[in-house]
C-alpha positions as CSV (number, residue, x, y, z in Angstrom):
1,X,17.0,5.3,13.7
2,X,15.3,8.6,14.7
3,X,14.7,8.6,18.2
4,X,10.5,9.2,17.9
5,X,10.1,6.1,15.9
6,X,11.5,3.3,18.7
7,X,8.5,5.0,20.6
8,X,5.7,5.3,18.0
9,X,2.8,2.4,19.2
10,X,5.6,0.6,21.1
11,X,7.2,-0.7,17.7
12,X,10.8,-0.7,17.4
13,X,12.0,0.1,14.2
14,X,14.8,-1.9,12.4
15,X,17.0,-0.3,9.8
16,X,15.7,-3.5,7.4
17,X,13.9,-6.8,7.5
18,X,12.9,-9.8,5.1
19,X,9.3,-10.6,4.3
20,X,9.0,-13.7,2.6
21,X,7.3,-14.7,-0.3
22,X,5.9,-18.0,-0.6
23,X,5.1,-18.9,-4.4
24,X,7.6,-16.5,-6.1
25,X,7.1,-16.0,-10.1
26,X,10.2,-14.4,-10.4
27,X,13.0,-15.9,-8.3
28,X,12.5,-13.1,-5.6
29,X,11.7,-15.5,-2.4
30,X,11.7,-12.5,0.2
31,X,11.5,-8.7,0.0
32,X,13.7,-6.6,1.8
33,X,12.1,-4.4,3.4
34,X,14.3,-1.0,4.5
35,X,13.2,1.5,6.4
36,X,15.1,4.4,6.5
37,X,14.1,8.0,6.9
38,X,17.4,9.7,6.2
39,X,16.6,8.5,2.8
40,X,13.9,10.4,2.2
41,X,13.9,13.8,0.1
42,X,15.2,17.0,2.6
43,X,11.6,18.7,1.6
44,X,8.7,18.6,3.9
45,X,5.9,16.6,2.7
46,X,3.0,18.4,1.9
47,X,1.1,15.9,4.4
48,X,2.2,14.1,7.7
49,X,4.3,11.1,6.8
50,X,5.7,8.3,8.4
51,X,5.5,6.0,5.1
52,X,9.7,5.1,6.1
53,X,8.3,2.5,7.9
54,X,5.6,-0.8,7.3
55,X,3.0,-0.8,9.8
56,X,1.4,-4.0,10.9
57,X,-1.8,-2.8,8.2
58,X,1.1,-3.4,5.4
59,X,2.3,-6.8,6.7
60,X,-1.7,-7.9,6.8
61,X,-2.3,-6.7,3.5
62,X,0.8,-8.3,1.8
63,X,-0.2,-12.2,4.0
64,X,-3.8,-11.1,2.0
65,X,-2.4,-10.5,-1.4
66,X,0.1,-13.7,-1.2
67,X,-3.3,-15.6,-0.2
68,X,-5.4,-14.7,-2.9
69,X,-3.2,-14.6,-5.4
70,X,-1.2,-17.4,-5.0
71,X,0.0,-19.6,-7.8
72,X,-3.0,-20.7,-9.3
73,X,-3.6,-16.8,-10.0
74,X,-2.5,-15.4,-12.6
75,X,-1.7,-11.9,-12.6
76,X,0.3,-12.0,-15.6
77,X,-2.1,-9.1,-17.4
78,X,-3.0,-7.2,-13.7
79,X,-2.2,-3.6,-13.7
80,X,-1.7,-2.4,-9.7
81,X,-1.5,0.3,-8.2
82,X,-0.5,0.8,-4.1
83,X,-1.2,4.2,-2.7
84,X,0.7,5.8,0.0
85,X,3.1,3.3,-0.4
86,X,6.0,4.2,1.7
87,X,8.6,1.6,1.4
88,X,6.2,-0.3,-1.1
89,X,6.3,-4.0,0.3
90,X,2.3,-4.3,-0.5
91,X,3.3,-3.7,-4.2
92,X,6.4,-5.5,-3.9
93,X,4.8,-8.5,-3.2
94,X,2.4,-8.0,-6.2
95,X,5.6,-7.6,-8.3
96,X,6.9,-10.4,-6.9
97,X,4.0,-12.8,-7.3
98,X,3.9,-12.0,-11.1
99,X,1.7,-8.8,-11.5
100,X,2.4,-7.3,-14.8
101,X,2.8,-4.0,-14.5
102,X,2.8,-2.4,-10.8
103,X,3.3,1.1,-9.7
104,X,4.3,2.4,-6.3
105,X,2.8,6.1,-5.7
106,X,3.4,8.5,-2.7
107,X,4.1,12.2,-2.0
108,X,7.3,13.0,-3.5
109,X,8.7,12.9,-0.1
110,X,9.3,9.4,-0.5
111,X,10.2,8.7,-3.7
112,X,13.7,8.3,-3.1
113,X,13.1,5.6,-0.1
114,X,10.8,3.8,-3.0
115,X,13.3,3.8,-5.0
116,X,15.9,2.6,-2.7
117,X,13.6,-0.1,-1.8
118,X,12.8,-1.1,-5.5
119,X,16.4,-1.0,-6.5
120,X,17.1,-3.4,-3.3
121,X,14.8,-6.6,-4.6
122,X,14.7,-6.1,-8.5
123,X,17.3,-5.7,-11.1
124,X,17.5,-4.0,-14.3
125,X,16.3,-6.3,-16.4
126,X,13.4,-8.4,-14.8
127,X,9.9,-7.0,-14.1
128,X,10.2,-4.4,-11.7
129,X,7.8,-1.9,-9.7
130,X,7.6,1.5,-11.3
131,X,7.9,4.2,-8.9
132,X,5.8,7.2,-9.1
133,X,4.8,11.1,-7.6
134,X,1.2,11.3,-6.7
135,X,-0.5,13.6,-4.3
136,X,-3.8,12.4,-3.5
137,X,-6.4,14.9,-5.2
138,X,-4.5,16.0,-8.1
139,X,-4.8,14.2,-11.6
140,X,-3.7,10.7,-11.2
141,X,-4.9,8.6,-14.3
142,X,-3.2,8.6,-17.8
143,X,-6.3,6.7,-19.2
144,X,-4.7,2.8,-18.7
145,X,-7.2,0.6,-16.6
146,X,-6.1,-0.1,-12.9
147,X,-7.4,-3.9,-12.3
148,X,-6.3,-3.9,-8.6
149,X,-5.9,-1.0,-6.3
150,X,-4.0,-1.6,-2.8
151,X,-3.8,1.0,0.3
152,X,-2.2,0.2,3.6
153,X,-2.8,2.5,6.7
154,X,-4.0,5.8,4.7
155,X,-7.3,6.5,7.5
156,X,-4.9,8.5,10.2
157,X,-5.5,11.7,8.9
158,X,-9.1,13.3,8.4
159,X,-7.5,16.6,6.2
160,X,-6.7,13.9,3.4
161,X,-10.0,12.5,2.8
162,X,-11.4,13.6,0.3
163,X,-8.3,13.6,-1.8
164,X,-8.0,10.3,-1.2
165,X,-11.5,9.5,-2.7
166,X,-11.1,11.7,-5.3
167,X,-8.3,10.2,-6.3
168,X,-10.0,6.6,-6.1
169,X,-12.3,7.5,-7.8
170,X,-10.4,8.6,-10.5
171,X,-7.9,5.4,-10.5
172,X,-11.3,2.6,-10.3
173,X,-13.5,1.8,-12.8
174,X,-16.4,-1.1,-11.3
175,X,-13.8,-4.0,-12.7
176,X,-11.2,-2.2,-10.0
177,X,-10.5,-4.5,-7.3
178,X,-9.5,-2.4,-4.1
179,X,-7.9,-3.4,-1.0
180,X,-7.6,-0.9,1.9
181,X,-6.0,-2.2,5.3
182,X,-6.3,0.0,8.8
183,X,-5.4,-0.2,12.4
184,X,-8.8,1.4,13.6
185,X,-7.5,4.2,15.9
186,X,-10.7,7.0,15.6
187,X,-14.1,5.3,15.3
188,X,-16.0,8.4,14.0
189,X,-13.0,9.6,11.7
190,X,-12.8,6.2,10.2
191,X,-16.8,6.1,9.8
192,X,-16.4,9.5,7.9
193,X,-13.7,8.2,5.2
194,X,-16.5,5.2,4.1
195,X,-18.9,8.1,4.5
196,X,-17.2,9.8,2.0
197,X,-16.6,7.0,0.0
198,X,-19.9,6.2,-0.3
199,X,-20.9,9.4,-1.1
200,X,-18.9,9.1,-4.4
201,X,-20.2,5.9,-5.6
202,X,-18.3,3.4,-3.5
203,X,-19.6,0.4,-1.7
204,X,-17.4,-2.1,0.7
205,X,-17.5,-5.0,2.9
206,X,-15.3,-6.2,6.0
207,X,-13.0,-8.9,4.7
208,X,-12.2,-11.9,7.6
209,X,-8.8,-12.4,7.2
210,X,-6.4,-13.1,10.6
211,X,-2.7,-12.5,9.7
212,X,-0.4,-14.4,12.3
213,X,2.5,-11.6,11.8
214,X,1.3,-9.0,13.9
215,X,0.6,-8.9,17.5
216,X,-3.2,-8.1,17.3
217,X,-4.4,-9.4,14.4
218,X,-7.6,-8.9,15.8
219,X,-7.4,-5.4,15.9
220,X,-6.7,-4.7,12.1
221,X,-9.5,-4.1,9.8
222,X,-9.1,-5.3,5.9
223,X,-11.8,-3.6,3.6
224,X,-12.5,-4.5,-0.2
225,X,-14.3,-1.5,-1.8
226,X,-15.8,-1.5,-5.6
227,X,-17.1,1.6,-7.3
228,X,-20.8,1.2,-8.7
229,X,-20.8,1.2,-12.0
């Protein structure tokens, strides 16, 4: 464990941990999470990470996405997509509920902790996550419709705003459900992201959802967004 992360918001970080799943589709009743930077590429990343670990926004995120699509939902024919995944438990749990087709994306920097984390819950042969390169900005469509688009803790870092909405923008179409979870931490940087996002044809609503894994559920902020047609 690096020594900065026991210290980073008070949270201690564990090497792994389960999160379970509660109406499986395909025998996977828990994902592993593992957090492990040393597994992440040598390479800088091109922006501040700390995606080698799941932040209370990616625990309240998965809870949402296990309580909306539970197992009268089927997701059989849902493309996903989770941005600035990290270790990928948001999409995980997608995969693990039944989601067709579900691709993890991050800075290349942690591709190989995605992979690691993939490799961990699925095998070869079942449905799996894909794992895949994308910097926010840069082209990040190959023309397939995104039905659901997931984001957990991505508002930290003004610089990367408007490559995030660019690249929402070019991922949603107005059938695109998206789901973006926060820990509110600057008020007027947050308020410029929806700003921005509005700006580019976006609108969104609060969603009121209390997750009972975290210690201040009350502080997390759960957003569904939907790009005007």
């Amino acid at each position: 464990m690096a020594e900065d992360d026991a210290n980073i918001w008070g949270r201690l970080s564990l090497p792994s941990f389960r999160y379970s799943i509660v109406d499986p589709k395909h025998n996977i009743p828990y994902i592993t999470a593992i957090q492990d930077r040393s597994a992440c590429a040598s390479e800088k990343p091109l922006a501040a990470s700390h995606g080698h670990l799941v932040w209370d926004a990616a625990l309240v995120l998965a809870d949402y996405m296990q309580q909306v699509y539970s197992k009268s939902t089927d997701l059989s024919c849902c493309r996903a997509v989770e941005l600035g995944a990290g270790i990928g438990l948001v999409g995980m749990v997608l995969s693990a509920l039944g989601c067709l087709e579900v691709t993890l994306t991050d800075q290349p920097y942690c591709l190989p902790l995605l992979d690691k984390n993939v490799d961990a819950n699925f095998g070869p042969a079942g449905p799996r996550p894909l794992v895949k390169a994308l910097q926010w900005g840069e082209d990040a469509t190959d023309g397939s419709q995104v039905d659901l688009i997931v984001a957990s803790d991505v508002l930290y870092n003004a610089s990367v705003f408007a490559a995030l909405v660019h690249t929402l923008d070019a991922l949603a179409t107005p059938a695109t459900h998206i789901f973006l979870c926060y820990e509110p931490r600057i008020p007027a940087q947050e308020a410029l992201f929806f700003s921005m996002l509005q700006a580019a044809g976006f609108t969104w609503q609060p969603v009121d959802f209390v997750c009972t894994q975290v210690d201040y559920p009350d502080d997390m902020v759960l957003v569904r967004a939907t790009k005007v047609g």
